[in-house]
N, C-alpha and C positions, 0 to 999 in steps of 0.2 A: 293915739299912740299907746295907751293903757291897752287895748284892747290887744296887740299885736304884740306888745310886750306876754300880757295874759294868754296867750293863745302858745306863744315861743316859751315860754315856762313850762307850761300844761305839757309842749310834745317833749321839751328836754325830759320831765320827771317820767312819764309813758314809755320812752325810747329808755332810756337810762337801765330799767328795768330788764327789757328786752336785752340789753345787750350784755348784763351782767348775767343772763340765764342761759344763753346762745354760745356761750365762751370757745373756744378755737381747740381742736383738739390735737393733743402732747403729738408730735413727729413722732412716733411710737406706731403711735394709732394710726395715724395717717397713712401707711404701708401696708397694714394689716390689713384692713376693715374692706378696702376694693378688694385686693386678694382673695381674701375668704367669700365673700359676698359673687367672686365670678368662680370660684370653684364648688360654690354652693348648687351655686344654679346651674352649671356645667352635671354636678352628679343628679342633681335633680330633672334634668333635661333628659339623661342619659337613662332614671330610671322610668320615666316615663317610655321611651323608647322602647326599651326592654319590655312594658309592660303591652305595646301595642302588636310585639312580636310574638310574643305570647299568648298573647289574644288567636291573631293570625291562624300560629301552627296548632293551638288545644281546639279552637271551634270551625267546622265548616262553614261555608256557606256567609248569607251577608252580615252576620251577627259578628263577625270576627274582621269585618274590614274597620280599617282606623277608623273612620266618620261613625261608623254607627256604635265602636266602643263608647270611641268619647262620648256622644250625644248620649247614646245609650245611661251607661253613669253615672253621667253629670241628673238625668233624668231622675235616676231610683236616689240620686245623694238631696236631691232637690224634694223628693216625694218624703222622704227618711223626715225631714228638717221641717214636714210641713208647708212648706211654697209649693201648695199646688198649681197656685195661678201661672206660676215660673216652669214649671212642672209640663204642664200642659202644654203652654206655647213651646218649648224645647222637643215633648212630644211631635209634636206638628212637624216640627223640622226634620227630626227622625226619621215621620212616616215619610215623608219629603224626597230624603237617600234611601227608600226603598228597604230600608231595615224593619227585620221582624218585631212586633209590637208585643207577641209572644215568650221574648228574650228578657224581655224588661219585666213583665209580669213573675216569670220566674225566677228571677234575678232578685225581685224586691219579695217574693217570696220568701227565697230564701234568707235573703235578709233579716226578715223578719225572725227567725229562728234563731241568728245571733244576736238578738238586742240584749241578753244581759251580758255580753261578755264586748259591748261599746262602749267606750268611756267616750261623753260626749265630750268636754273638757279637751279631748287628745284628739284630733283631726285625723291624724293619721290611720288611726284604728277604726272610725270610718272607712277611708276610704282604701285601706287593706281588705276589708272586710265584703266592701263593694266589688274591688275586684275578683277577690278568690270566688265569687257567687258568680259574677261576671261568666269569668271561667267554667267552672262549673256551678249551674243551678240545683242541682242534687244535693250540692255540698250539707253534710251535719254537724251540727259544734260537737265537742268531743266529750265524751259523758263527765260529769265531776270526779268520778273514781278513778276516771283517766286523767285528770289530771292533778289530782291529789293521790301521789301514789302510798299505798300501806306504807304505815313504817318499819324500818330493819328489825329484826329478831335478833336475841343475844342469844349467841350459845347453842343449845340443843331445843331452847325454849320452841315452842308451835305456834306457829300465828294465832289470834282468834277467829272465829269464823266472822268471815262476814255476813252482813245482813242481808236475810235472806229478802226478796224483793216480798212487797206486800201482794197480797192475793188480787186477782180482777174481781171486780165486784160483777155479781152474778146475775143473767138476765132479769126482767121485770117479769112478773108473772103475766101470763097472758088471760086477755079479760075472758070470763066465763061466755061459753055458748049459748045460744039462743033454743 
C-alpha cells in the first residue's frame, strides 16, 4: 500500500508542475492566435505562389518549371548550410524531373557572391537571396558605394573627391630566355 501511495504522490508533485506551466490562454488570445496563424500562412502560401510564377515567366526552358524550382532551391539552400549528404540525394531527385544540373551550379554560384550581405540568423535573406540567383544566375550584389550613398553637401560647399580606385598591380615579369 506504501508503495502505491509513494508512486500517487511522485505523479500528483510531477503533474502539478506541468499544469501550473501549461495554463489556459486569456479568451483574448484565444481569437487571435488561429486568425493570425491562418492569414500568416494564406500570405505565405501566396508568396510562394507568386514566386513559382516568376520563375515560370523570367526562365525558359525546364529550370523554370515548379518541380525543378523547388527542388532546384531547396538544393543550393541545402549545399549553402553544408548538408551535402541531403544535398545530393535532393540532387538525384532533380536530375530525376529532367532538370538542368547546370541551373543549380549557377545559381550556387552566384550565391556565393552574396555571402556577406546573408545574415545567417534571418532565414529569410537566405532564401531571398536563393531566389533572386534562382532567377537570374548573373545576378551581382551591389557595390558598397551603392549602397552607402555620399553624404549631402551644405551650401555651395563641393563634395570631396572620391577615392580614386587603387591601381592593378602589374604583370610578373617574364622569366629570361634561353
Amino acid at each position: 500500500m506504501r508503495r502505491f501511495a509513494a508512486a500517487g504522490l511522485a505523479l500528483l508533485i510531477g503533474s502539478g508542475g506541468a499544469f501550473a506551466q501549461s495554463g489556459s490562454p486569456t479568451p483574448q488570445d484565444q481569437g487571435k492566435a488561429p486568425a493570425n496563424a491562418a492569414a500568416d500562412a494564406n500570405k505565405d502560401n501566396q508568396r510562394k505562389a507568386d514566386e513559382f510564377v516568376e520563375a515560370a515567366q523570367a526562365i525558359n526552358g525546364p529550370a523554370g518549371n515548379p518541380e525543378c524550382v523547388w527542388l532546384g532551391r531547396r538544393v543550393v539552400r541545402l549545399m549553402w548550410r553544408d548538408d551535402l549528404d541531403t544535398a545530393f540525394r535532393h540532387l538525384d531527385l532533380y536530375d530525376r524531373f529532367g532538370c538542368p544540373g547546370g541551373h543549380v551550379q549557377a545559381t550556387f554560384r552566384c550565391l556565393t557572391r552574396f555571402g556577406g550581405q546573408i545574415d545567417p540568423k534571418v532565414a529569410e535573406t537566405l532564401d531571398s537571396r536563393i531566389h533572386v540567383c534562382w532567377i537570374n544566375p548573373g545576378a551581382q550584389p551591389q557595390a558598397a558605394a551603392a549602397a552607402n550613398p555620399a553624404p549631402a553637401t551644405a551650401g555651395n560647399a563641393t563634395p570631396a573627391p572620391a577615392a580614386s580606385p587603387s591601381p592593378a598591380p602589374s604583370p610578373a615579369p617574364a622569366p629570361p630566355a634561353k
